[in-house]
C-alpha positions as CSV (number, residue, x, y, z in Angstrom):
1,X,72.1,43.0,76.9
2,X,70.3,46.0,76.1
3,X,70.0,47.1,79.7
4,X,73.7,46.8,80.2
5,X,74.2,49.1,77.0
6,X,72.2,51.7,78.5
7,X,73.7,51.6,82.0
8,X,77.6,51.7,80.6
9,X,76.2,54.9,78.4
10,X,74.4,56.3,81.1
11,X,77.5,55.9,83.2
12,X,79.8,57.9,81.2
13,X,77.4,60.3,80.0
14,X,77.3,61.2,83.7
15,X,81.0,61.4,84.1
16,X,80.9,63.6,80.8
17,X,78.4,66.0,82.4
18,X,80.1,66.2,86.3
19,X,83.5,66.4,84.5
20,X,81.6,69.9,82.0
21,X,80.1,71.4,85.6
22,X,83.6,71.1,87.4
23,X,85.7,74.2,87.1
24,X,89.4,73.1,87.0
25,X,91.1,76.3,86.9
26,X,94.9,76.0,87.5
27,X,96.4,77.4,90.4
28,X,99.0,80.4,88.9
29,X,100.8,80.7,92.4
30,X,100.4,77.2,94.4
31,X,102.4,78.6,98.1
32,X,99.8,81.4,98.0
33,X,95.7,81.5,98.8
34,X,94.0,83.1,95.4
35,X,91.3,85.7,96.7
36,X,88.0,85.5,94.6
37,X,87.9,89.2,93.4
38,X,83.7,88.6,94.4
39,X,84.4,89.1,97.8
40,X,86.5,92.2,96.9
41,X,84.6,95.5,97.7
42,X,83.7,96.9,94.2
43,X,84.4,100.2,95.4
44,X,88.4,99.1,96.2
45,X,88.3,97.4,92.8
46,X,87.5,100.5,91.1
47,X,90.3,102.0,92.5
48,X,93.0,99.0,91.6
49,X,91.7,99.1,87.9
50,X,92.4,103.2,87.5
51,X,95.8,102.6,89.5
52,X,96.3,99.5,86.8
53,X,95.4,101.4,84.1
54,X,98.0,104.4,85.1
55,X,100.8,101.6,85.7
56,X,100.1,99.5,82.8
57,X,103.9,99.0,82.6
58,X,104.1,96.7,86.0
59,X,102.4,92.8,85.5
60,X,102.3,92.6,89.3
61,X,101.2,95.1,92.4
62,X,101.0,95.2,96.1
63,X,97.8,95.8,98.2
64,X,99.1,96.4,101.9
65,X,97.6,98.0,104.9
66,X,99.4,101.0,106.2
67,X,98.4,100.8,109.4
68,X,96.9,103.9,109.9
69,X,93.6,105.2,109.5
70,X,91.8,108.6,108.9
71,X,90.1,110.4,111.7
72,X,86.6,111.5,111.6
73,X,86.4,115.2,111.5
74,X,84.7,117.7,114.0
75,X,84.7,114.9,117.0
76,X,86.8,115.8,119.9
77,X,87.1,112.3,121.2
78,X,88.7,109.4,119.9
79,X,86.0,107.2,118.9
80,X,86.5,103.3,117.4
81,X,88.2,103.0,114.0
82,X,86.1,103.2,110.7
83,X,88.2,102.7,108.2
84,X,91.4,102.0,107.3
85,X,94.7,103.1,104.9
86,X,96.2,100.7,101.9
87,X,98.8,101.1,99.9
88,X,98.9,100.0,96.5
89,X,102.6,99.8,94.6
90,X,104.0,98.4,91.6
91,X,106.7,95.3,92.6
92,X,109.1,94.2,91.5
93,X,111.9,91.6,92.8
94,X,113.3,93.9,95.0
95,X,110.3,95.4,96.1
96,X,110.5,92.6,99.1
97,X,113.3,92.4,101.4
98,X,114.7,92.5,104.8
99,X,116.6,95.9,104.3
100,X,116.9,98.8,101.4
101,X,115.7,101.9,100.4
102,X,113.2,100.9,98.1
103,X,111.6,98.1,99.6
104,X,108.1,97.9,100.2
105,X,107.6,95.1,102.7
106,X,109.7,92.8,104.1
107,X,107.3,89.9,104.6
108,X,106.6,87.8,101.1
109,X,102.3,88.0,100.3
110,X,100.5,84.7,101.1
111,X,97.8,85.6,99.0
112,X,96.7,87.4,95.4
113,X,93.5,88.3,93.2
114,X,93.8,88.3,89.6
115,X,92.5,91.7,87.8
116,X,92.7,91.9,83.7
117,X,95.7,89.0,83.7
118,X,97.8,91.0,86.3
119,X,98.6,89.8,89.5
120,X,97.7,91.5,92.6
121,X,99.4,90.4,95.9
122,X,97.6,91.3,99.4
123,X,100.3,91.6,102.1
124,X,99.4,91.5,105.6
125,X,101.1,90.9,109.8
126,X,99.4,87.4,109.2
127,X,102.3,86.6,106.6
128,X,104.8,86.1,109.2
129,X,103.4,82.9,110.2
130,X,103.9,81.4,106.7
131,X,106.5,79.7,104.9
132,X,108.6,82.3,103.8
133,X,110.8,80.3,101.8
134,X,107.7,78.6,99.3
135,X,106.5,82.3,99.1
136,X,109.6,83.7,98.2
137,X,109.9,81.3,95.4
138,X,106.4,82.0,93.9
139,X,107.0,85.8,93.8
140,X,110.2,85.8,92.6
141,X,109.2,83.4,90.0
142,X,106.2,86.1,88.7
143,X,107.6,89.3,89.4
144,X,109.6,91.5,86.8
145,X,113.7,91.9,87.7
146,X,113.2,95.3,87.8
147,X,110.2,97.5,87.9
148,X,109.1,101.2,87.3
149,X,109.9,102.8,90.5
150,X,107.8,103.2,93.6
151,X,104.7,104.9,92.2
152,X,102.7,104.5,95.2
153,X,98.7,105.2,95.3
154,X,97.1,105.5,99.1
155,X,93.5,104.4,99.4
156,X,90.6,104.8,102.3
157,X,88.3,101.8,102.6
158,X,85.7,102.6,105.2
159,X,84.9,99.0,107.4
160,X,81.1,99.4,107.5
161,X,80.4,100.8,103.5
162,X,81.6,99.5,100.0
163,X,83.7,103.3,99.8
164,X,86.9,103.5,99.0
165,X,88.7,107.1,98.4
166,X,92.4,108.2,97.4
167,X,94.2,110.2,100.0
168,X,97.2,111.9,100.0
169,X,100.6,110.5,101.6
170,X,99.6,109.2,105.3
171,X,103.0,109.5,106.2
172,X,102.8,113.5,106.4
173,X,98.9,114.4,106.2
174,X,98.5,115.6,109.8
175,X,94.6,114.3,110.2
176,X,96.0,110.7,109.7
177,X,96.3,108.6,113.1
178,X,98.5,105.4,113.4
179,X,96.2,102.4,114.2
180,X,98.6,101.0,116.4
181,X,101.2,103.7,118.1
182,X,104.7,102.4,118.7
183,X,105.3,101.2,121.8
184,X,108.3,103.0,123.7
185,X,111.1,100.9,125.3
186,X,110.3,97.8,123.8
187,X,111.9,94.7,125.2
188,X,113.2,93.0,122.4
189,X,112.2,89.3,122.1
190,X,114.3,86.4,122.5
191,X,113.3,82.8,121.7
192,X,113.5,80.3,124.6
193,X,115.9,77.5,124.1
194,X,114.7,73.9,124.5
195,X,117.1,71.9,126.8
């Protein structure tokens, strides 16, 4: 009889102790893939946090690649890309769209970090590929109806080093390079039909 006390205890004082060493953490957004901010370049991080601080208005912002990148000085040949341009932006709920003026994607994010109990969406080309629709629904059920205006923050993140720099506007600084060039007379793409 004894022995079979000290099983049953032992038994649930080891489902007490797996049940203390298990982290349940809810899920804030369940469409989209949390990041663990310990995987996040410290250096980037920095940057976010100062851009946070300056916003403190906004609950939620937008980490997206530009697309373009910054070319090393004093080399007359093109050489591989280093580093790369991100945008960060305050959101709000029509900060995503198909069309408008003020939009600042038009793709919904499929995944986030959390910084200071803010949200921080990532936003990148391999968003098209998810379920729009669940995404949608997440952000639009976080974000703010309206936000403070685009107050847009440009960062360099080198590929190889934990550096990470503001720059000025991409989008007129002539030393900035697009990644990816536009490809003239593009053949616009039609889906086949199944018979």
């Amino acid at each position: 009889m004894r022995n079979k006390f000290i099983i049953i205890i032992s038994f649930f004082a080891l489902l007490l102790i797996s049940s203390c060493t298990k982290e349940n953490k809810p899920t804030i957004l369940s469409s989209m893939q949390e990041v663990d901010t310990t995987c996040v370049r410290r250096s980037l991080l920095s940057e976010v946090r100062k851009y946070m601080r300056e916003n403190s208005d906004a609950q939620c912002y937008l980490l997206k690649s530009t697309g373009m990148h910054c070319e090393k000085p004093n080399r007359g040949l093109y050489e591989d890309v280093e580093n790369e341009i991100f945008m960060i932006v305050t959101v709000d709920k029509g900060s995503i769209a198909k069309g408008g003026e003020f939009r600042t994607s038009t793709l919904y994010p499929g995944r986030y970090f959390m910084i200071d109990g803010k949200v921080v969406f990532l936003s990148s080309d391999a968003d098209a590929i998810m379920d729009q629709n669940r995404l949608k629904k997440d952000y639009l059920d976080k974000v703010k109806d309206e936000g403070s205006g685009l107050k847009m923050r440009f960062l360099l993140v080198s590929y190889y080093s934990d550096s990470c720099a503001v720059v000025d506007d991409p989008f007129v600084d002539e030393s900035i390079m697009n990644i990816n060039p536009p490809k003239k007379n593009r053949v616009p793409f039609t889906a086949p039909t199944i018979k």
